[in-house]
KEGU-568747 format. One record per residue (C-alpha): residue in three letters; x, y, z. Coordinates in nm, 3 decimals. Layout:
BEGIN
[r "ALA" [X Y Z]]
...
end
This chain:
BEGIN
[r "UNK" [0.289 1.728 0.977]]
[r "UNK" [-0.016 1.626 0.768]]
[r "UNK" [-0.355 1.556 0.895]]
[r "UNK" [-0.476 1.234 0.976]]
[r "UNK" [-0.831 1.118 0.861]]
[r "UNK" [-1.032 0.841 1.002]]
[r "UNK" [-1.311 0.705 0.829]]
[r "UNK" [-1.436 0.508 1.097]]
[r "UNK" [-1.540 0.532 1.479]]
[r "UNK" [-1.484 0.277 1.785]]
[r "UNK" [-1.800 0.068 1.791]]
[r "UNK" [-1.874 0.122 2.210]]
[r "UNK" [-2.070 -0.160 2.179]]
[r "UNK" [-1.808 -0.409 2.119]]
[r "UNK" [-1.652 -0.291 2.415]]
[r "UNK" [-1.930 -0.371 2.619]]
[r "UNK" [-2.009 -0.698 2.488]]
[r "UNK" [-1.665 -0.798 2.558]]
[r "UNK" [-1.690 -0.637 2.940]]
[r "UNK" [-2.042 -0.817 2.964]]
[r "UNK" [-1.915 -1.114 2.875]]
[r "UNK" [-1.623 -1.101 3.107]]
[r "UNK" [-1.861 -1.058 3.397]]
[r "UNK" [-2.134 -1.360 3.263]]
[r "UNK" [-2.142 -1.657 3.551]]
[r "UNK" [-1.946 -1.939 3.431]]
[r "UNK" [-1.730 -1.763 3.177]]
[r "UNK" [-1.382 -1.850 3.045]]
[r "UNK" [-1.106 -2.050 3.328]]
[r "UNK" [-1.293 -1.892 3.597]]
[r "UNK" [-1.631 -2.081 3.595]]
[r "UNK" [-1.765 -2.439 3.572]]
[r "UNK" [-1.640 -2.725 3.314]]
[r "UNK" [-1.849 -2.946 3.087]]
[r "UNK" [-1.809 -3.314 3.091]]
[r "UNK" [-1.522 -3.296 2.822]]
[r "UNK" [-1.336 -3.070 3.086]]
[r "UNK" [-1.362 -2.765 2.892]]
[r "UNK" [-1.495 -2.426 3.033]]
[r "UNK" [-1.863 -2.380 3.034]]
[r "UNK" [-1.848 -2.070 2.852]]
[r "UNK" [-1.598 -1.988 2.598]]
[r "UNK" [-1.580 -1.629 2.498]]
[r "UNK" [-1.439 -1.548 2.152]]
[r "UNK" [-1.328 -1.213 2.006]]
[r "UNK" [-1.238 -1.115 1.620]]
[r "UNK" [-1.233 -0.800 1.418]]
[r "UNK" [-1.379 -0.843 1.111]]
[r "UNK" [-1.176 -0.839 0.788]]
[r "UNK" [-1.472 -0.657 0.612]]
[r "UNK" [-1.596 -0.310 0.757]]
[r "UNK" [-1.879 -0.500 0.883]]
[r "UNK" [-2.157 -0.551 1.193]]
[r "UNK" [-2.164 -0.951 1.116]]
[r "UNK" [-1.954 -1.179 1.233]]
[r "UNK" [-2.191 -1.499 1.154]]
[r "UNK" [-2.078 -1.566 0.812]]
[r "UNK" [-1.701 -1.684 0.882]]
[r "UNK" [-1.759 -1.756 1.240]]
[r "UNK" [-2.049 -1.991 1.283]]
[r "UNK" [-1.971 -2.285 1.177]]
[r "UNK" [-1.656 -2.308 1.391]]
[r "UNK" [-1.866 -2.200 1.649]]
[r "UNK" [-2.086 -2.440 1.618]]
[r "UNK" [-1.833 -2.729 1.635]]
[r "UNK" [-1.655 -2.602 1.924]]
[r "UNK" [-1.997 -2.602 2.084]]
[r "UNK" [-2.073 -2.948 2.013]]
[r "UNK" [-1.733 -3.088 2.068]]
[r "UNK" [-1.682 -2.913 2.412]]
[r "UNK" [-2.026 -2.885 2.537]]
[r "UNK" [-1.907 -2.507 2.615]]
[r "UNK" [-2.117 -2.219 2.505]]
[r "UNK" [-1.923 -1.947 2.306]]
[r "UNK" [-1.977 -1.636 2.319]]
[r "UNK" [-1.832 -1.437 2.035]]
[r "UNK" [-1.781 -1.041 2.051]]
[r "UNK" [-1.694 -0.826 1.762]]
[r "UNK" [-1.475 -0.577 1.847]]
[r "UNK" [-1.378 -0.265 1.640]]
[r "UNK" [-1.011 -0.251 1.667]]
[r "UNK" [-0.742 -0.494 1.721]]
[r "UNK" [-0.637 -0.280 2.025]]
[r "UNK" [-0.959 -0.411 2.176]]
[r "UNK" [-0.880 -0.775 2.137]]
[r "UNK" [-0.560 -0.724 2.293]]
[r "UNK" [-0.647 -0.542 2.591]]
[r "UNK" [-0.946 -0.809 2.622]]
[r "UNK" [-0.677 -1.098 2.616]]
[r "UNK" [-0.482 -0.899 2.864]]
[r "UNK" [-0.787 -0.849 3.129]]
[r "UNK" [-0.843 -1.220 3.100]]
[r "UNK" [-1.178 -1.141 2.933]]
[r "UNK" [-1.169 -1.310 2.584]]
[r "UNK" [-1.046 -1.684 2.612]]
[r "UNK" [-0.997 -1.774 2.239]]
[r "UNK" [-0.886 -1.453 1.988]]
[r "UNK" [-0.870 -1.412 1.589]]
[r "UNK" [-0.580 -1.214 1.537]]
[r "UNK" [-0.307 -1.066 1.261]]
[r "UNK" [0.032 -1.145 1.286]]
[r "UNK" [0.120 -0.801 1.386]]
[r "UNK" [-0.160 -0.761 1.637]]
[r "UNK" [-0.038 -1.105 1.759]]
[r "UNK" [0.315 -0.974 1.810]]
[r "UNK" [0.185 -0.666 1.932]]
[r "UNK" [-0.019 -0.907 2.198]]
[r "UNK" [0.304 -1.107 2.326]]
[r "UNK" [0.497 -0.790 2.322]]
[r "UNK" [0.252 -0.624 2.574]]
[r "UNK" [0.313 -0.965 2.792]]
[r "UNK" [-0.051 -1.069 2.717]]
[r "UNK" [0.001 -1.444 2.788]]
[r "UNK" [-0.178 -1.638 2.459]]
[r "UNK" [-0.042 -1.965 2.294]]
[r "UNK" [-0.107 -2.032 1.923]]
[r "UNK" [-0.360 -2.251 1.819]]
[r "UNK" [-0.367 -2.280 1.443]]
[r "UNK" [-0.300 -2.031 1.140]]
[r "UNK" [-0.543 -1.975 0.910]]
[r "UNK" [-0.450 -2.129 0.538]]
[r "UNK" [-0.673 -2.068 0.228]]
[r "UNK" [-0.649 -2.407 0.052]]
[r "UNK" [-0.611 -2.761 0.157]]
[r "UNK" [-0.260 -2.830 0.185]]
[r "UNK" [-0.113 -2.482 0.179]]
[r "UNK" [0.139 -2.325 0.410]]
[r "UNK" [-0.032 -2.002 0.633]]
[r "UNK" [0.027 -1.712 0.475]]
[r "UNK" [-0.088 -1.413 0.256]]
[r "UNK" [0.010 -1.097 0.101]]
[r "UNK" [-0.056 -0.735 0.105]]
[r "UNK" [-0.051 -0.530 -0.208]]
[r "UNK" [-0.030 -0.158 -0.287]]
[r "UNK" [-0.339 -0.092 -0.473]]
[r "UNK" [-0.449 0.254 -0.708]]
[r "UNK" [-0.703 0.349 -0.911]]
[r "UNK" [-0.664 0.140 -1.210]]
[r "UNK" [-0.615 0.465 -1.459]]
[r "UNK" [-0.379 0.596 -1.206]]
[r "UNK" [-0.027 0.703 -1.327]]
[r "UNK" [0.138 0.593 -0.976]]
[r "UNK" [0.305 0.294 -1.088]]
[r "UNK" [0.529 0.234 -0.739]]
[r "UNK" [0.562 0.319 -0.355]]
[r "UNK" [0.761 0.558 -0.517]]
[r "UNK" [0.507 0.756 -0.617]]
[r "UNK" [0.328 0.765 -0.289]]
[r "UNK" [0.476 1.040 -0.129]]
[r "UNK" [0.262 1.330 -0.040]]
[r "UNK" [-0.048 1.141 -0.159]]
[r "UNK" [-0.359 1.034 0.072]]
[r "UNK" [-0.278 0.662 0.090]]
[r "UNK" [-0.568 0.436 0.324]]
[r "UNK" [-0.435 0.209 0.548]]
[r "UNK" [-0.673 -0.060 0.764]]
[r "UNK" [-0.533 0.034 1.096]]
[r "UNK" [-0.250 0.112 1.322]]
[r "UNK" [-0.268 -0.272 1.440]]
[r "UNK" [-0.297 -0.382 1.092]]
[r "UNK" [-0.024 -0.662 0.965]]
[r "UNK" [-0.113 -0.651 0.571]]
[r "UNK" [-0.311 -0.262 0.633]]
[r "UNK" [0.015 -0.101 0.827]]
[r "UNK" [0.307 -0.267 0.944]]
[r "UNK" [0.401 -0.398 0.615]]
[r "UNK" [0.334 -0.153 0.375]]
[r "UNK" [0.512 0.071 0.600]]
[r "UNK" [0.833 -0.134 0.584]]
[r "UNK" [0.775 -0.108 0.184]]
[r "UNK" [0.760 0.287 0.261]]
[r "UNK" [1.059 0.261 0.424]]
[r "UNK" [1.247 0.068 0.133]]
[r "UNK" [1.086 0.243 -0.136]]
[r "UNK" [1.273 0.654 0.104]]
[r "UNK" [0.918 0.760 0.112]]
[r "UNK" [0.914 0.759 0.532]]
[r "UNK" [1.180 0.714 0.765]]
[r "UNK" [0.995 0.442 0.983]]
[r "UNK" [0.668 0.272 1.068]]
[r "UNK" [0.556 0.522 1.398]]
[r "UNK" [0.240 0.735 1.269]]
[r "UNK" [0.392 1.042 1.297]]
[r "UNK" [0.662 0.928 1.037]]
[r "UNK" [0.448 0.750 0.822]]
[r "UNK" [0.204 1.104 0.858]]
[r "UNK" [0.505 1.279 0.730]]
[r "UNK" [0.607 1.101 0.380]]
[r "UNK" [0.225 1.027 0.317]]
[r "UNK" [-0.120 1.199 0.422]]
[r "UNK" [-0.270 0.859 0.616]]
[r "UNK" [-0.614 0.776 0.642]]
[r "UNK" [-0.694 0.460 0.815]]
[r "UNK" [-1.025 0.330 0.711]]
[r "UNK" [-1.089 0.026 0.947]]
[r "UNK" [-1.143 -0.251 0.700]]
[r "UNK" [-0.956 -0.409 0.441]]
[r "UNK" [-1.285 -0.388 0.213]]
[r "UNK" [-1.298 0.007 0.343]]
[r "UNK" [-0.929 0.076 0.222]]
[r "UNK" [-0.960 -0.121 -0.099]]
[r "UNK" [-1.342 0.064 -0.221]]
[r "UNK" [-1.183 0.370 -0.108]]
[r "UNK" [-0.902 0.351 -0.340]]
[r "UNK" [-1.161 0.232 -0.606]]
[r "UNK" [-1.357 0.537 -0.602]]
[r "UNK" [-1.077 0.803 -0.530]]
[r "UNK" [-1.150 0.851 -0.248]]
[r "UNK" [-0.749 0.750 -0.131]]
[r "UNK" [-0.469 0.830 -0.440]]
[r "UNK" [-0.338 0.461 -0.280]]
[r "UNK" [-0.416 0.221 -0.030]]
[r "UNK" [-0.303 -0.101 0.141]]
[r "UNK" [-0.486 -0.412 0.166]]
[r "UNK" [-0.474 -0.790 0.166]]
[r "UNK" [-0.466 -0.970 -0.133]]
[r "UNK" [-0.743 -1.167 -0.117]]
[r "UNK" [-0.964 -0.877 -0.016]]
[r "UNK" [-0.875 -0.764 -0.396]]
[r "UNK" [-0.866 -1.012 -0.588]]
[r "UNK" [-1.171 -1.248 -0.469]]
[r "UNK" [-1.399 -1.129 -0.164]]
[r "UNK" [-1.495 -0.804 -0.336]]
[r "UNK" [-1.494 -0.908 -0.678]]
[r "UNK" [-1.722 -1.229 -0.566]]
[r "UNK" [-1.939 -0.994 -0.394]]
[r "UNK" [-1.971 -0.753 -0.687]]
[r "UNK" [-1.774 -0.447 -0.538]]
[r "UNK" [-1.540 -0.446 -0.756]]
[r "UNK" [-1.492 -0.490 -1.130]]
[r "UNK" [-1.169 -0.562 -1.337]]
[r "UNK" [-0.959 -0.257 -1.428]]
[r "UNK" [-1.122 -0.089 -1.074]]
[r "UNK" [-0.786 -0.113 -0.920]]
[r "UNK" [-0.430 -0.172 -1.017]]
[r "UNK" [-0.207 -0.337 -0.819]]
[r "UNK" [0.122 -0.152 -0.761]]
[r "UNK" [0.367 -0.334 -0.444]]
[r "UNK" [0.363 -0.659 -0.312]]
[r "UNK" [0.428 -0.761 0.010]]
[r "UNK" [0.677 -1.038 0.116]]
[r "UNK" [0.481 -1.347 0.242]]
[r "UNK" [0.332 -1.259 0.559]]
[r "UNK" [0.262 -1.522 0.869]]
[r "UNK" [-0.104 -1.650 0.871]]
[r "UNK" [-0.336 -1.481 1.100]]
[r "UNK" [-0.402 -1.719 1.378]]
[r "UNK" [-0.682 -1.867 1.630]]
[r "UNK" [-0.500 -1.798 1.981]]
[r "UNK" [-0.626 -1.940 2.329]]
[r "UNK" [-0.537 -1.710 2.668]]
[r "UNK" [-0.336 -1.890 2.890]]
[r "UNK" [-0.569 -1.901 3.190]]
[r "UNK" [-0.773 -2.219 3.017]]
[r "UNK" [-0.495 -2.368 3.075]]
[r "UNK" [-0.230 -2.591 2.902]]
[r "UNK" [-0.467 -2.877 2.867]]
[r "UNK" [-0.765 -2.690 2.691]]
[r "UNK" [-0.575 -2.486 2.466]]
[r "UNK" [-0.424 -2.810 2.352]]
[r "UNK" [-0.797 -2.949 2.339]]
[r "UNK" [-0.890 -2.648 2.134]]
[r "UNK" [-0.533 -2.621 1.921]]
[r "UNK" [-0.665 -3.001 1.817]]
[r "UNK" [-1.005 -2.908 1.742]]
[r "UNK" [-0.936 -2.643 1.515]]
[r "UNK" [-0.660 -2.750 1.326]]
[r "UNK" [-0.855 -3.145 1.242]]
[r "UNK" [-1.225 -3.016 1.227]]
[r "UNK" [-1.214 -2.665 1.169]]
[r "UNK" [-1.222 -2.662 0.805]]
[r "UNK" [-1.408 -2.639 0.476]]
[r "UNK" [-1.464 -3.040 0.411]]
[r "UNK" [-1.485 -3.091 0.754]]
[r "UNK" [-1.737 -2.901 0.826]]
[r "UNK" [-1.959 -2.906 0.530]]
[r "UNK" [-1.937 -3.251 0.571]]
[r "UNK" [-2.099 -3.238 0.904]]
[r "UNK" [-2.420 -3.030 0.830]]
[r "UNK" [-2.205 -2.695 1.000]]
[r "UNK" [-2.252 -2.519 0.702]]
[r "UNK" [-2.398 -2.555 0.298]]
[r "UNK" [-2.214 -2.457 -0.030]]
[r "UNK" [-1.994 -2.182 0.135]]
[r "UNK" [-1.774 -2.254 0.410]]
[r "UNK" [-1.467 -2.066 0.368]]
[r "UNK" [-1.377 -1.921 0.730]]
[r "UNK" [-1.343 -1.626 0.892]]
[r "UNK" [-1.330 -1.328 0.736]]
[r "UNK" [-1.029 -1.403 0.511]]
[r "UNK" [-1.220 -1.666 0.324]]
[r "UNK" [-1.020 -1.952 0.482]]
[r "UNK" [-1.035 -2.336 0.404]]
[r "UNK" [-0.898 -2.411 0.760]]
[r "UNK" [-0.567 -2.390 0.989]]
[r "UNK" [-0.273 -2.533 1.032]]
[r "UNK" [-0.022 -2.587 1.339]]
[r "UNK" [0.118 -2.300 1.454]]
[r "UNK" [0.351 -2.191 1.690]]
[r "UNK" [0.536 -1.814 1.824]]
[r "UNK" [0.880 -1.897 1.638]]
[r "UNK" [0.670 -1.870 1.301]]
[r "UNK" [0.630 -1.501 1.387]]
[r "UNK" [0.977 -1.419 1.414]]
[r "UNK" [0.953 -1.272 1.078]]
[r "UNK" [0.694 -1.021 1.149]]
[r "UNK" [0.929 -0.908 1.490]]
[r "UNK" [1.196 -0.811 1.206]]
[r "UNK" [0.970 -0.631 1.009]]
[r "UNK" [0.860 -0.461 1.367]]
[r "UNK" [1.249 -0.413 1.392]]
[r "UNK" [1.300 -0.269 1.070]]
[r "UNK" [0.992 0.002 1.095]]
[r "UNK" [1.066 0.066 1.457]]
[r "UNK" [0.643 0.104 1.479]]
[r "UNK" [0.548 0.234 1.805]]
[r "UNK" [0.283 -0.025 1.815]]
[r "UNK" [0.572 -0.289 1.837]]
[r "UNK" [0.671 -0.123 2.149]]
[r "UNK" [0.592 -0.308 2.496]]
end
């Protein structure tokens, strides 16, 4: 079995801010209610996108809304894996949740008890939704999934819709492992699992990976806007079927009524026009960070699709 790298350690910290914040008078369901008969304190938990300590960017304009809408305070934790959101949903300490499609599915599978509250979409208009793409060196000679066997190929994370579960499906199709559990994928392909779609993408860029997975919009705009990558850098090799939209989610202890209130909020206000309009933010306001206009309705049935997928890799992570 081949050796598994990582390129990046759990942030403690994150964990702590999320326990803190769990133990904070007036947090979540289990403390006092503003006059709009939302919780006093709202605590909110992501994993950034980007292999970065800053959340602020994509984050604080919603924040700022929901502040001003619900007369709540939120409190938003970073967390360094999507295992951490999870378990934080499941200990009742995080009350609202920025999650993947698979780390959603992962989330209901482990009976944490979250209901949708909007998928993120990138333009006005636009079903949720995105892609992952197989990405190498652009003067590679890999020119499939093919060609990826035996070769150090970066993943995002074990928890990672577009950075795992997917591309190991397109393994799978492609006979170069025989499911999406780590120890399979570890034996068609030497994994390294670099936290961050930006990691696995710059990683591939510099050779540091033969391949890599990440989403598409990591590629082809947030690092070339940002001036981390140039054309020709990478060259795009598989592309995922349309994935689900990663998705705002509200833990069941607020309540039917609030996560309604909040499902509402974000899907009318939480957006690009809507909140530029409002002073919220200036020139950028593309949210979270996937660079999204806004979100749409969302509900479980919409991630059916990434259950089959779980189905068809027969990931460990899907287990529950």
């Amino acid at each position: 079995m081949k050796t598994t790298t990582t390129l990046t350690t759990v942030a403690l910290a994150a964990t702590t801010a999320l326990a803190l914040s769990a133990c904070s008078p007036g947090s979540g369901a289990e403390g006092g209610t503003t006059a709009e008969g939302f919780p006093s304190v709202l605590r909110l938990a992501a994993i950034p996108a980007e292999n970065s300590t800053d959340l602020a960017a994509g984050y604080d304009p919603i924040v700022a809304m929901l502040e001003e809408e619900t007369g709540a305070t939120v409190e938003v934790s970073q967390a360094s894996d999507y295992a951490g959101v999870i378990e934080g949903l499941i200990a009742d300490k995080v009350d609202i949740a920025f999650l993947g499609s698979f780390a959603y599915v992962i989330a209901t599978h482990n009976d944490a008890a979250i209901t949708p509250l909007g998928a993120a979409v990138a333009e006005k208009g636009e079903d949720p939704g995105y892609y992952s793409l197989g990405i190498v060196p652009g003067d590679s000679d890999i020119d499939g999934l093919e060609d990826f066997t035996g070769r150090s190929v970066c993943f995002v994370d074990p928890g990672s819709t577009s950075g795992f579960l997917y591309p190991s499906a397109g393994l799978i199709e492609a006979g170069v492992v025989t499911s999406g559990q780590e120890a399979d994928v570890a034996a068609g392909v030497e994994p390294v699992y670099s936290g961050a779609h930006d990691a696995s993408a710059l990683a591939v860029a510099a050779g540091d990976c033969e391949a890599g997975f990440a989403m598409e919009s990591m590629v082809n705009q947030t690092l070339p806007d940002a001036g981390e990558l140039a054309e020709g850098d990478l060259k795009e090799v598989w592309r995922s079927p349309k994935i689900s939209g990663s998705l705002f989610v509200g833990n069941d202890a607020l309540g039917a009524e609030v996560n309604q209130g909040l499902a509402d909020l974000l899907v009318e206000k939480a957006n690009a026009d809507y909140l530029k309009a409002q002073g919220y933010c200036d020139d950028d306001c593309l949210l979270t960070d996937e660079d999204a206009w806004g979100f749409a309705p969302a509900k479980d049935a919409d991630y059916d699709g990434t259950r089959e997928v779980c189905t068809l890799t027969r990931s460990d992570k899907c287990e529950g």
